[in-house]
matplotlib code that plots the C-alpha trace (Angstrom):
import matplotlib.pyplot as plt

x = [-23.4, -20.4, -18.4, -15.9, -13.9, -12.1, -10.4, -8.1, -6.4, -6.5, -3.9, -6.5, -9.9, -9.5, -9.9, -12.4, -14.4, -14.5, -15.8, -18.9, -18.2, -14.8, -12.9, -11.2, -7.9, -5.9, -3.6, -1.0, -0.9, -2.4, -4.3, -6.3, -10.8, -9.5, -12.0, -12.7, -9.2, -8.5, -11.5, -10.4, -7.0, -8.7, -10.8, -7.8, -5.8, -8.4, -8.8, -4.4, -4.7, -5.5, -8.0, -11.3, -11.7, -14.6, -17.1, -15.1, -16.1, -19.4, -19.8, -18.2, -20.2, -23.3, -22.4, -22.0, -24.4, -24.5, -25.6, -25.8, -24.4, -23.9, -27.4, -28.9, -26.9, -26.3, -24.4, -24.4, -21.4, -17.9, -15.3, -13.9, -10.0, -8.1, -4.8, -4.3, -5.3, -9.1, -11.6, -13.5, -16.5, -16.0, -19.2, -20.3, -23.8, -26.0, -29.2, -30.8, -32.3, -32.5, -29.2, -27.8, -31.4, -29.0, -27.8, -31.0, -34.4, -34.9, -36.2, -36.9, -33.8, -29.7, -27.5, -24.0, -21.8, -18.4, -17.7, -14.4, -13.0, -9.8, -8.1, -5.6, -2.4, -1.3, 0.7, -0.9, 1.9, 0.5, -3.1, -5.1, -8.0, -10.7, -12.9, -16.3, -17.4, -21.2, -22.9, -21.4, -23.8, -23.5, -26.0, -27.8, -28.5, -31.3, -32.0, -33.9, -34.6, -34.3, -38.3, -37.8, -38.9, -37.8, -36.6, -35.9, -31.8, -31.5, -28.8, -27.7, -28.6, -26.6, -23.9, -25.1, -29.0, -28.0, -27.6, -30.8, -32.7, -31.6, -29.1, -25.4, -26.7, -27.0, -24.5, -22.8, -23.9, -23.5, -19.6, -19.4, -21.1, -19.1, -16.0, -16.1, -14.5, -15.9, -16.3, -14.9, -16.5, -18.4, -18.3, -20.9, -20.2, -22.7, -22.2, -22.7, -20.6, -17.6, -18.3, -18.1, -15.3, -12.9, -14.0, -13.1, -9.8, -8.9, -9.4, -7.1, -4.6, -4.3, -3.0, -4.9, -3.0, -6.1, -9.2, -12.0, -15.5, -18.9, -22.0, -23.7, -21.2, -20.8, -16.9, -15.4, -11.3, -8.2, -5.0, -2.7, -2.6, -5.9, -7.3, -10.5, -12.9, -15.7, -18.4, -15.2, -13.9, -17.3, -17.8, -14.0, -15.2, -18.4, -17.5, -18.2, -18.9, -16.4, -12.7, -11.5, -10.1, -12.4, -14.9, -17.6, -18.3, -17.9, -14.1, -12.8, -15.0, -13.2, -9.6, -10.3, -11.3, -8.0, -6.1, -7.8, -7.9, -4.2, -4.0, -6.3, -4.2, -1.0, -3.2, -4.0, -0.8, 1.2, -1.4, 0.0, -3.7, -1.7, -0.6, -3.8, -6.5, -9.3, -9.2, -8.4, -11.7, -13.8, -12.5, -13.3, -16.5, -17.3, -15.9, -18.1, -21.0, -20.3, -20.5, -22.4, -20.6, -21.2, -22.3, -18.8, -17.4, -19.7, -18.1, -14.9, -13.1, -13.9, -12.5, -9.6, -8.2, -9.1, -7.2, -4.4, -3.9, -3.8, -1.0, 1.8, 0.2, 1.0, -0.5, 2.3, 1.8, -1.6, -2.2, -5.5, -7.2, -10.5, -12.0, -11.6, -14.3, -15.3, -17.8, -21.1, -22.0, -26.2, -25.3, -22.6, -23.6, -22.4, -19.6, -19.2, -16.7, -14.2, -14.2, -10.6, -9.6, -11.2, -11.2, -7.1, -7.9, -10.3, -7.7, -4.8, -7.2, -8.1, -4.7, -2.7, -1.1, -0.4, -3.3, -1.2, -0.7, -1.6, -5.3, -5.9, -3.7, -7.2, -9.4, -11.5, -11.7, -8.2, -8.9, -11.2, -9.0, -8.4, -5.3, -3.1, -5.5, -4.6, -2.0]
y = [27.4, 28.3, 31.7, 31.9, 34.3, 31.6, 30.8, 34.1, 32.3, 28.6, 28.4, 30.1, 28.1, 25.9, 28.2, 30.7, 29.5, 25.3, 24.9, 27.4, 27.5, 29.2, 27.3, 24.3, 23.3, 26.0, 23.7, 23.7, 21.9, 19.8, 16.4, 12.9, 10.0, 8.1, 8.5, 11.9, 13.2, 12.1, 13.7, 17.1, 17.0, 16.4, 20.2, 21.5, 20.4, 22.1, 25.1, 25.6, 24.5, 27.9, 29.0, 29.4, 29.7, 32.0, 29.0, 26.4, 28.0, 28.2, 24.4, 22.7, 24.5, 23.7, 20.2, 20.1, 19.1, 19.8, 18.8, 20.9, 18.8, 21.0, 22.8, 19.2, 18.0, 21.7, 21.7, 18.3, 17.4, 16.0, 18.7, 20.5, 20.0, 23.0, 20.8, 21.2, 17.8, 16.9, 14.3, 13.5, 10.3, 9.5, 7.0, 5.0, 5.2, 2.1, 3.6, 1.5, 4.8, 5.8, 4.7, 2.6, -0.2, -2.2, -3.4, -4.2, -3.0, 0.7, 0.6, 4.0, 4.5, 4.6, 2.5, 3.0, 0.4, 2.0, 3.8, 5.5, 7.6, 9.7, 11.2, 13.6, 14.5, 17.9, 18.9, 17.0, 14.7, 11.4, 10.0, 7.2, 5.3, 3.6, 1.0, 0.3, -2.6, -2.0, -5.5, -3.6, -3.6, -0.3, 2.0, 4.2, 7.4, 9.5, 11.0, 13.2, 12.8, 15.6, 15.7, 16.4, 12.8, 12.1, 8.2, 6.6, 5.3, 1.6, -1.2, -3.4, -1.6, -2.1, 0.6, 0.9, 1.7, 4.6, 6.3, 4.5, 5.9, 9.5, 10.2, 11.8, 13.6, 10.6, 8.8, 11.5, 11.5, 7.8, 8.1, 10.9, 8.9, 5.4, 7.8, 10.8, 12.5, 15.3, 14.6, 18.3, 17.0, 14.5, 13.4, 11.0, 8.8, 7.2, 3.8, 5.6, 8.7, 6.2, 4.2, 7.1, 8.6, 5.6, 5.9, 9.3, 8.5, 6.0, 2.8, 1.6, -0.8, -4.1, -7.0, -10.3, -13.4, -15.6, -15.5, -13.3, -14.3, -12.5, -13.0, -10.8, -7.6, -8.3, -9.3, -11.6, -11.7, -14.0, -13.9, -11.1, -7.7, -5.6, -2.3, -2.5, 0.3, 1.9, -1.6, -3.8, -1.2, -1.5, -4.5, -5.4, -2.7, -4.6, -7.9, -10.3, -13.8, -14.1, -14.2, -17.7, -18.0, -15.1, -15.1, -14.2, -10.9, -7.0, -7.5, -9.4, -6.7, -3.9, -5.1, -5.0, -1.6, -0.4, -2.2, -0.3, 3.1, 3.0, 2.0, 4.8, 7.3, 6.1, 5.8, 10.1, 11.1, 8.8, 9.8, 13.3, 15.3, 19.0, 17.8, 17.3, 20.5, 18.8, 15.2, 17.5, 19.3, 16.4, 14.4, 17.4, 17.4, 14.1, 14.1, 16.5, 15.2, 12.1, 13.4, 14.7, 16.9, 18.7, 22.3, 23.9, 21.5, 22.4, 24.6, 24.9, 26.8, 25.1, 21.8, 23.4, 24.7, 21.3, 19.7, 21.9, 21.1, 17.6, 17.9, 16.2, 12.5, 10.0, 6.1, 5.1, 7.7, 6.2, 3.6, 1.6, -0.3, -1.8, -1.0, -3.9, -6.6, -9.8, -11.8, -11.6, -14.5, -14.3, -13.5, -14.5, -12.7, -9.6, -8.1, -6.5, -3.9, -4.7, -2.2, -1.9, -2.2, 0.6, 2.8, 2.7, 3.5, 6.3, 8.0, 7.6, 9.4, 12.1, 12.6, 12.7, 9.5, 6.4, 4.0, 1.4, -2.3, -4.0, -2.3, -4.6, -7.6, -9.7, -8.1, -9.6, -7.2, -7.3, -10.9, -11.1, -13.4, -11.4, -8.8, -11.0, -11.4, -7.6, -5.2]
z = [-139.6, -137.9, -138.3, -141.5, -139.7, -137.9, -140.8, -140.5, -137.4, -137.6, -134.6, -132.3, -134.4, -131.4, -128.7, -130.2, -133.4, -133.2, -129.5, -129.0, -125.0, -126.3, -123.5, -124.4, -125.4, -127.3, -129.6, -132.0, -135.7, -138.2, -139.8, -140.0, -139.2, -138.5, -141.4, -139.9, -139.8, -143.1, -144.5, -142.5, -144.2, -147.4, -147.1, -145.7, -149.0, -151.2, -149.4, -149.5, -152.9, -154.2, -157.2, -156.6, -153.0, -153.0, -155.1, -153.2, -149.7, -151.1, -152.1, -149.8, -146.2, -148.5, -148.2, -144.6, -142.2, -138.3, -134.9, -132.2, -129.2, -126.9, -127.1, -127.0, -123.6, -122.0, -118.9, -117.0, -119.2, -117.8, -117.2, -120.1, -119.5, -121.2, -121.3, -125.3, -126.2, -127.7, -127.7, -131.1, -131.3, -134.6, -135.8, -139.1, -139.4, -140.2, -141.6, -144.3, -146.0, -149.1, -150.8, -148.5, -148.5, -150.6, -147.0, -145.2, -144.5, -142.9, -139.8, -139.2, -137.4, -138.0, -135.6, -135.1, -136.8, -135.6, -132.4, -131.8, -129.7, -131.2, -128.4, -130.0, -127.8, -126.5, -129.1, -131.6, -132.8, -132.0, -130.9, -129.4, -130.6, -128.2, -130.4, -128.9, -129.7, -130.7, -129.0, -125.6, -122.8, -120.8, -118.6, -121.1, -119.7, -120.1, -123.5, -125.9, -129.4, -131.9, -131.7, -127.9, -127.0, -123.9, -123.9, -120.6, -119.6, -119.9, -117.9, -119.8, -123.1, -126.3, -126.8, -130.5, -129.1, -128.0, -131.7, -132.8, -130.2, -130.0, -132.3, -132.1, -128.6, -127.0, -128.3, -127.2, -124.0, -123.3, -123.8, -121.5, -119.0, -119.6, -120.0, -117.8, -120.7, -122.2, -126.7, -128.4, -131.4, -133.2, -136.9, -138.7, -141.7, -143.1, -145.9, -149.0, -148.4, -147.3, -150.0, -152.4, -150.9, -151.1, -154.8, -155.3, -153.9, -156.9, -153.7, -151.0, -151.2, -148.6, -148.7, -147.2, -145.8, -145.7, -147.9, -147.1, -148.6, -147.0, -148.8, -145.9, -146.5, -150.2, -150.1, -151.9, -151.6, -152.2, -150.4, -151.9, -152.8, -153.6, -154.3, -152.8, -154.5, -152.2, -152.4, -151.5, -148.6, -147.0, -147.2, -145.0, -142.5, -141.7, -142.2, -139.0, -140.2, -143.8, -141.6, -141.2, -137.5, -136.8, -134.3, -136.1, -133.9, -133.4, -131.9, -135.0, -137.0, -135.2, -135.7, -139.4, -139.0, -137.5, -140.2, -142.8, -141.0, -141.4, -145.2, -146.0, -143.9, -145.8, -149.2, -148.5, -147.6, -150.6, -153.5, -154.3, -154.3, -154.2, -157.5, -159.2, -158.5, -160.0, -158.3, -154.7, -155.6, -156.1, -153.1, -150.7, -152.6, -151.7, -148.3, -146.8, -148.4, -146.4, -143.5, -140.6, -137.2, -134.4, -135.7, -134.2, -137.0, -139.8, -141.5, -143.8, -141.6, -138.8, -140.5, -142.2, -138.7, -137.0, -139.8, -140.0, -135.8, -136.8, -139.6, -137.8, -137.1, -139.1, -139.0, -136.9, -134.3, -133.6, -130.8, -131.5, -129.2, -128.1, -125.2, -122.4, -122.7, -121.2, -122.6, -120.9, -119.3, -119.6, -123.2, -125.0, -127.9, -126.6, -124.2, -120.6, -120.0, -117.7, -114.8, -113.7, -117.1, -118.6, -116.1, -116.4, -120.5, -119.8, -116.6, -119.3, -122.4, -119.6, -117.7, -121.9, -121.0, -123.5, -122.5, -120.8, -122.0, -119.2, -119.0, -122.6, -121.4, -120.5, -122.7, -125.0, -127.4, -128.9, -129.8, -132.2, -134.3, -137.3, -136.7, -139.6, -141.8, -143.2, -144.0]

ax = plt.figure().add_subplot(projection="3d")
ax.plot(x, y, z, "-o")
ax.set_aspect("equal")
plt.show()
C-alpha cells in the first residue's frame, strides 16, 4: 500500500508519492471518473470533511485494492512526458462473479465493458475522454497473467480480450501500444460497486426523449425525466439492443455512457455531501469498495491528492469522444480503427492539444445513433 505521508503535500503527491518512478508530471489542483474522478472527489470530500480521520484513514485504504502496473510491464513502456498533464485508463469490469452472476454466466474471466482514456490537461482545468469501443480489433501485444502465464499477442484481437486474458497489465499495455502514450494510472470498476455507488448517492437524474426498454440489461424506461437508482444506471450504461434508431452496438452503447458520465458529475457536485457527514462517509465507503487501481493509487492519500489536482473540471470542460472507427469489412460485427484518424487523436492527447474535429469527422464511432436519446 502506498505511503500516507504523501498526504502532508498533495501539490507535490504527483511528483513524489502517486507515480512510483517519481518522474512524471508535477501538477497543480483538483477533481472527477469519469466514474473514477468522481469517486476521487468523493474520498477527497470525506477526508476535508473533518472528524474522525484517524478510523476513516483506517477504513477507507482497507477498502482499496491495487495493481502493480508498473512492476507487471517494467521498462519497455512509452515515454513518460513530464509536461504536467496525465493519462488515466479508466475500465468497467464485466466479471460475472460472485454478485454480479445476475448478468450472465462466469467464465472464469472479467472482460472489460468500458474503456476510456481520461487525458487530464496541464493545469488541470479541462480534459479529454477517448471511448474505446470494446468489439475493436487491434494488435494485442504480448502479455503475462498475474500467475506469470505468458499468453501470446494476437492481430485482429478484440480490444476487450486483452483484460480477459491478462488483466489491468495488459490492458494496460495494449493502450500503450495502440496509443504510444504512457497510462499514469488505472482504475477498475466493477457492476456491483457502480451499482451500489449510484445508490449511495440517492441516483442520478436524466431525462430520455425516446423510450428505452432492454430485457438483456434490465431497463425499462419512458420518455421524461428519471432518477435512475444503481439497477437502472447499469442497465443505460450497458444497453446495446433497447435504443430505438440505435444501432444495436458498442458505439451507440458508448454515447450513452458519456451522457451519463456528465449527469453524475453534475449530480456530485449539485448534492451538497459537505453538508451531510454521515451520507459523505458512506459514499466514500462505497466508492472505494468499488474499485480496483494501480498500487500508486491505492491509498487515501494517494486519491485525495489526485482528486484535489482534479478540483477545477467541471462536465463542460470535458471533450468526449470515441476513438475513430470504420466498420470492419470481414466482420461487421466489430470495428477497425482508422489510421490517420487516430493517430491525429493520440498526437493531440500526447502534444496537450484539443483532439481536433476533423480526426472524428468520418468516424464511425460517434454514430451510434443514440446521442438524443439522453440528457
Amino acid at each position: 500500500m502506498a505511503d500516507d505521508s504523501r498526504a502532508a503535500n498533495p501539490a507535490k503527491s504527483r511528483s513524489r508519492g502517486i507515480r512510483a518512478t517519481g518522474r512524471r508530471r508535477k501538477g497543480p489542483t483538483r477533481r472527477r471518473r469519469v466514474l473514477t474522478i468522481t469517486i476521487c472527489a468523493l474520498v477527497s470530500c470525506v477526508l476535508l470533511g473533518g472528524a474522525g480521520l484517524g478510523y476513516v484513514y483506517f477504513k477507507l485504504n482497507g477498502n482499496l485494492k491495487g495493481v502493480d502496473i508498473n512492476a507487471a510491464l517494467g521498462k519497455d513502456r512509452p515515454k513518460d512526458n513530464d509536461d504536467g498533464s496525465m493519462d488515466i485508463l479508466v475500465m468497467g469490469s464485466d466479471s460475472r462473479a460472485g454478485a454480479n452472476g445476475s448478468y450472465g454466466t462466469d467464465e472464469g474471466n472479467a472482460r472489460s465493458d468500458t474503456a476510456m482514456i481520461v487525458h487530464i490537461f496541464k493545469g488541470h482545468k479541462k480534459a479529454s475522454v477517448v471511448s474505446i469501443p470494446r468489439d475493436t480489433l487491434v494488435q494485442r501485444p504480448d502479455c503475462t497473467t498475474k500467475n506469470g502465464k505468458n499468453v501470446p499477442g494476437q492481430r485482429r484481437a478484440m480490444f476487450n480480450t486483452a483484460f480477459e486474458v491478462g488483466g489491468p497489465a495488459c490492458a494496460v499495455k495494449t493502450v500503450e501500444s495502440m496509443s504510444g502514450i504512457r497510462m499514469d494510472h488505472f482504475v477498475e470498476v466493477d457492476f456491483t460497486g457502480f451499482k451500489k455507488l449510484i445508490d449511495a448517492l440517492g441516483g442520478v437524474d436524466i431525462t430520455t426523449t425516446k423510450p428505452i426498454h432492454d430485457k438483456k440489461s434490465h431497463l425499462d424506461l419512458e420518455p421524461g425525466k428519471h432518477t435512475l437508482n444503481g439497477e437502472n444506471a447499469l442497465g443505460l450504461v450497458r444497453t446495446r439492443h433497447g435504443v430505438p434508431g440505435g444501432d444495436g452496438s458498442d458505439l451507440g452503447r458508448i454515447q450513452l455512457q458519456q451522457t451519463f458520465i456528465k449527469a453524475l458529475m453534475n449530480q456530485v457536485k449539485n448534492i451538497g455531501l459537505l453538508s451531510n457527514p454521515t451520507k459523505l462517509y458512506g459514499i466514500a465507503d462505497t466508492a472505494t469498495k468499488a474499485i480496483t487501481t494501480d498500487t500508486d493509487l491505492n491509498s487515501v492519500n494517494a486519491l485525495m491528492g489526485l482528486a484535489k489536482e482534479m478540483g477545477g473540471i467541471g462536465s463542460d470542460s470535458i471533450d468526449m469522444v470515441t476513438l475513430p472507427v470504420t466498420y470492419d469489412k470481414k466482420d461487421p460485427s466489430r470495428v477497425l480503427p482508422l489510421d490517420k484518424q487516430s493517430r491525429q487523436v493520440w498526437d493531440a492527447l500526447r502534444q496537450d492539444q484539443d483532439i481536433p474535429k476533423d480526426a472524428i469527422k468520418d468516424s464511425a464511432g460517434d454514430k451510434g445513433g443514440t446521442a438524443s436519446y439522453v440528457k
